[in-house]
Every structure is written in structure tokens, then in C-alpha cells.
C-alpha positions as CSV (number, residue, x, y, z in Angstrom):
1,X,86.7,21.9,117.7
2,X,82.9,21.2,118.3
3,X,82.3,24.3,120.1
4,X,84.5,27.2,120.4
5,X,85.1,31.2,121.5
6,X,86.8,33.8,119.6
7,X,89.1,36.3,120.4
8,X,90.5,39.6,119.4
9,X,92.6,39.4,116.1
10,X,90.2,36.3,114.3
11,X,91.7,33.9,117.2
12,X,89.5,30.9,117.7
13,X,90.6,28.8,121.2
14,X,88.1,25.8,122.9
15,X,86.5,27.1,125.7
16,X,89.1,25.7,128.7
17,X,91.8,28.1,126.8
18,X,89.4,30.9,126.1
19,X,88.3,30.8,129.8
20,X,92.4,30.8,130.8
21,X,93.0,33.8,129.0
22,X,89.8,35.7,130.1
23,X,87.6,34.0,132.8
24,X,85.1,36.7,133.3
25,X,84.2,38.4,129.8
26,X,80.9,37.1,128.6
27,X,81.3,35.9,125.1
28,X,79.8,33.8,122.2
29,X,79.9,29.8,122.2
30,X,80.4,28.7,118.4
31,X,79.2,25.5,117.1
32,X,80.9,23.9,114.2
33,X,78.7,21.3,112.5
34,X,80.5,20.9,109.5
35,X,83.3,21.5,106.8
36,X,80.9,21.0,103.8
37,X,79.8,24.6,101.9
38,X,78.2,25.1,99.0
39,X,80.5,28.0,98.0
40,X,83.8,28.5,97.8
41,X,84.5,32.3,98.5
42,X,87.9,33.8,97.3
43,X,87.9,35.6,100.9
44,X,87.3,32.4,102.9
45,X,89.7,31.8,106.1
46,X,89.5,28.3,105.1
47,X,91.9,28.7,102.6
48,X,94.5,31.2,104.2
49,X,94.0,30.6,108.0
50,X,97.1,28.5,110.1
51,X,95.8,26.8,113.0
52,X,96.9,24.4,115.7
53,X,95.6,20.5,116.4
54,X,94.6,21.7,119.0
55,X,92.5,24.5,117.7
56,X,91.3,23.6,114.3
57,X,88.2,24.0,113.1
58,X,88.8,21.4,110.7
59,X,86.4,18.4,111.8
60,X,87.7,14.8,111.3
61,X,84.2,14.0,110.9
62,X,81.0,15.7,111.6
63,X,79.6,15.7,115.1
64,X,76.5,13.8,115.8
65,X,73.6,15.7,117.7
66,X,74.1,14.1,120.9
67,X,77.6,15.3,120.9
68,X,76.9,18.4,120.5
69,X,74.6,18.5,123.0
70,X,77.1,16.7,125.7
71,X,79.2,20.1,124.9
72,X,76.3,22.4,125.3
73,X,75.1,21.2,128.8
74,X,79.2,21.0,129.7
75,X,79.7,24.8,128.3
76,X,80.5,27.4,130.8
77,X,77.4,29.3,130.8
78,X,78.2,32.2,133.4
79,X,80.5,33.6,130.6
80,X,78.4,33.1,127.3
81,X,76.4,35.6,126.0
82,X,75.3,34.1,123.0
83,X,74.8,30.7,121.0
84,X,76.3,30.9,117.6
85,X,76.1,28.2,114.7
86,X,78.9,28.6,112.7
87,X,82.1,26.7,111.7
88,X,84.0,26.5,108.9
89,X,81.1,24.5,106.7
90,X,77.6,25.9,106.0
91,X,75.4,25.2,108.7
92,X,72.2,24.7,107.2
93,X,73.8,21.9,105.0
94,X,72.9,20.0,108.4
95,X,69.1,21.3,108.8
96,X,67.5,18.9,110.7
97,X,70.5,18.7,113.4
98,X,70.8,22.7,113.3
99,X,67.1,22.9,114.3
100,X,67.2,20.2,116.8
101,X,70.5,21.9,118.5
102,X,68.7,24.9,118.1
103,X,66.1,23.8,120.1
104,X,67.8,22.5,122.6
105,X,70.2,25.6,123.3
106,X,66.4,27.0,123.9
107,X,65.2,24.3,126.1
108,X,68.4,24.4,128.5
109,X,69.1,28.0,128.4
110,X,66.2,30.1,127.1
111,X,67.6,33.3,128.3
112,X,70.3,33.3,125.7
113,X,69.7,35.1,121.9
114,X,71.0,32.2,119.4
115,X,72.4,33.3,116.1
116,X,73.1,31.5,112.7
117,X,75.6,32.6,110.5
118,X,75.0,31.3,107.1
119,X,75.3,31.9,103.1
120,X,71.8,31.8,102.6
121,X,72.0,29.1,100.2
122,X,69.7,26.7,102.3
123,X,66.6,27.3,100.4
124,X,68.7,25.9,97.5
125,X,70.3,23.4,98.6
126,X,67.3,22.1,100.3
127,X,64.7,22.8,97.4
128,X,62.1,24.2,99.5
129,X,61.6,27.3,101.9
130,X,63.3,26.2,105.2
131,X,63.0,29.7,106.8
132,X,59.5,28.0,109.2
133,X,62.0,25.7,110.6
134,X,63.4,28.2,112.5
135,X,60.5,29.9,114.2
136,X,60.6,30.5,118.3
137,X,64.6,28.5,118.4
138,X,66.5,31.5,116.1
139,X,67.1,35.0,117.2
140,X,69.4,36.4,114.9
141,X,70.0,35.4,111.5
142,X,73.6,36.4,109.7
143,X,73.1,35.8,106.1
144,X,76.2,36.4,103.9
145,X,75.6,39.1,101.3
146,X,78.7,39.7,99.9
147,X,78.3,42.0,97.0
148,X,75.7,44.3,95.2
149,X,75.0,42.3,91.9
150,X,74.5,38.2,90.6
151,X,77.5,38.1,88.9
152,X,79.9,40.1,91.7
153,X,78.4,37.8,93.7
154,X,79.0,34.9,91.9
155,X,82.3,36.2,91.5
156,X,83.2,36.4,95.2
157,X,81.6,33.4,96.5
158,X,82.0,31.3,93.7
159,X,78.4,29.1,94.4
160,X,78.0,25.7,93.1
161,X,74.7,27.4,92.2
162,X,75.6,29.8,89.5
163,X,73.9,33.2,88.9
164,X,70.6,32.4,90.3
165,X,72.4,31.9,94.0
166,X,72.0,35.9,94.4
167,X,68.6,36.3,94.5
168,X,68.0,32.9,96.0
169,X,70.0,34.2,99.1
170,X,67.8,37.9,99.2
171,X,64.7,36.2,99.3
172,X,65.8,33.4,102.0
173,X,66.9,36.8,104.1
174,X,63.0,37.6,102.9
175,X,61.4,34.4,104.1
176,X,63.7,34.4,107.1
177,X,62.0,37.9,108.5
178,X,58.9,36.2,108.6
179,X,59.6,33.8,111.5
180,X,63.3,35.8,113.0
181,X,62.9,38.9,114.9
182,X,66.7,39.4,113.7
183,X,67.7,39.2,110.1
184,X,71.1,40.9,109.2
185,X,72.6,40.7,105.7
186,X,76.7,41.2,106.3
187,X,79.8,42.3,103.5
188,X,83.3,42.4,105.0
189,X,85.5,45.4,105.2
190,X,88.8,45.7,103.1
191,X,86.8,42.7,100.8
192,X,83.6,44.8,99.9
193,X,84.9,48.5,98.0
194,X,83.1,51.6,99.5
195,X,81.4,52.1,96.5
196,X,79.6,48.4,96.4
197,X,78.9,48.6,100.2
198,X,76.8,52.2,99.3
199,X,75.2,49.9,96.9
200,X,74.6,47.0,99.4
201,X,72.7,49.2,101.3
202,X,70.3,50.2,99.0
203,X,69.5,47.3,98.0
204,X,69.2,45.9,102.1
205,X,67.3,49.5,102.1
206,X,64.7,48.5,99.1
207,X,64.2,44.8,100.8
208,X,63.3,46.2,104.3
209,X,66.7,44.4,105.4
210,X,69.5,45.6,107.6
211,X,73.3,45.7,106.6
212,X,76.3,44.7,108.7
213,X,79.8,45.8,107.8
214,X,82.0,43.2,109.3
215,X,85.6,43.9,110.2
216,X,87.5,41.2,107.9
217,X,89.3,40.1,110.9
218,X,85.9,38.4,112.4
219,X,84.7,36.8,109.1
């Protein structure tokens, strides 16, 4: 699936079935733009999640921009509340498409927030401060903390990146608050132990940075 909606218990349907089911609840529209990630966490769905042909977020191929567009200006906008850039691949891997869809969710539909959920391993793979691309297209930026130190981290996600992928992903949540008037650093319940989500928090507390505690069930 290009685009898709979710749905209560970490079901992800296109947008005909997810109308079927519930024609009148507004909801997110999720763009997938890849499978390729530079980390390989021990939590990902990727790894444990069954789905259908029909509703795979498995992508034979990546989509181009202009296909991705044909699905925006065809999405059922009456019902969505918000664009998200998501997937099962790491978003910003795709930069220069992610901005440009970005910008166009803007241009046609101005009115609704846009969010990118990502591992904050851009500024990495990139090898230079991407966080100005996304100024006046980018509401709300999701940025995959995870865990309280380098090597819990490193741990968890497993980075192609190695210990320095930590702080690389605090200060592109950092350079991020500069030019998005949302920036939200998320761990995942029943992943994350009480006693490092206390710890997550400080550290979210001592970077001026809020913390989400996602229900494992949406990751």
C-alpha cells in the first residue's frame, strides 16, 4: 500500500476498506515511501506482523512522487485529519521526495497538520543538517527515541550507525525545533521499562523536548 489508515488493534487497511468499515470518523492518511531503514529494531512490526496482499505494507518497489501525488489528490479528504509519512522504511531515506510530497499535501490541502514519523537518523544518513528542509511543509515531527542511553539504544535499534546514532538522533530532534512547531521524541509501552521511560523524560526534560509514550499496539 502507498497510502493507508489504521485502525484499532495495529490494523492497517487502504483507504476504500477503512472507509467500509467506518465512513465518517476522521482519521490519518499514511504514506509509505519505502521499505529501506537504517535500523533494524528488535521491536519492529516488520519482523513479527502477518498481513494480507491486499494489505501489505511491503512495497514491490518504491513509489515515484507523481504516484503518490495521484493518491493524495484521489484520498478521501472529508474523513482525514492528518497527513502522516510513515511506512514500514525510514522516510527520510527519500528526502528530496518526502519534502516535495510534503509540499504538496500543503499546496492542496493547507488546512491539514502533516506529521513525519522517523528514527531521526536523517542527519546521518544524509551527512548534513536536513532539519531547514522541512520549514513551513512539517507540523509535527515523531522522532523515535527508544531508550535513555547510546548503548540501550544501540541495543534496541540496532543502527547501522553504531554508538554515535544516539546523540545524532537528540540533536536532529534539536535542529528539528528550529524550523517545526511540533517535535515529539516517542518510546513504546511494554518495550521501554518504567524505570528507563522516568529516565527518558529527563533527558526530553534537559533538551527542552517533549516525550510520547506510545501504546505498542500503534508502533
Amino acid at each position: 500500500m502507498i497510502v493507508y489508515a489504521t485502525h484499532k488493534g495495529g490494523k492497517y487497511l487502504p483507504l476504500k476498506e477503512s472507509l467500509k468499515i467506518d465512513p465518517n470518523t476522521p482519521r490519518g492518511l499514511y504514506v509509505n515511501l519505502t521499505n529501506r531503514c537504517n535500523c533494524n529494531c528488535v521491536f519492529c512490526l516488520r519482523e513479527k506482523k502477518s498481513m494480507t496482499d491486499e494489505a501489505t505494507l511491503w512495497l514491490e518497489r518504491e513509489p515515484t512522487v507523481e504516484e503518490v501525488k495521484t493518491e493524495l489528490d484521489a484520498a478521501p479528504w472529508h474523513v482525514i485529519n492528518e497527513v502522516v509519512f510513515c511506512g514500514f522504511g525510514e522516510p527520510t531515506i527519500r528526502l528530496d521526495a518526502l519534502t516535495e510530497l510534503l509540499a504538496y499535501a500543503k499546496k492542496i490541502r493547507p488546512d491539514i497538520p502533516t506529521r513525519l514519523n522517523t528514527n531521526g537518523l536523517g542527519e546521518l544518513y544524509h551527512g548534513r543538517e536536513i532539519a531547514a528542509d522541512f520549514k513551513d511543509i512539517l507540523d509535527t515531527a515523531s522522532i523515535s527515541l527508544n531508550a535513555a542511553t547510546a548503548e540501550k539504544y544501540f541495543k534496541i535499534t540496532r543502527a547501522v550507525y553504531g554508538l554515535q546514532s544516539f546523540e545524532a538522533m537528540l540533536t536532529f530532534a534539536e535542529h528539528m525545533k528550529k524550523f517545526v512547531p511540533n517535535v515529539i521524541l516517542t518510546v513504546v509501552d511494554h518495550v521501554t521499562p518504567p524505570e528507563e521511560i522516568d529516565m527518558c523524560r529527563k533527558i526530553c526534560a534537559e533538551r527542552n523536548l517533549t516525550l510520547r509514550v506510545r501504546p505498542y499496539e500503534d508502533s
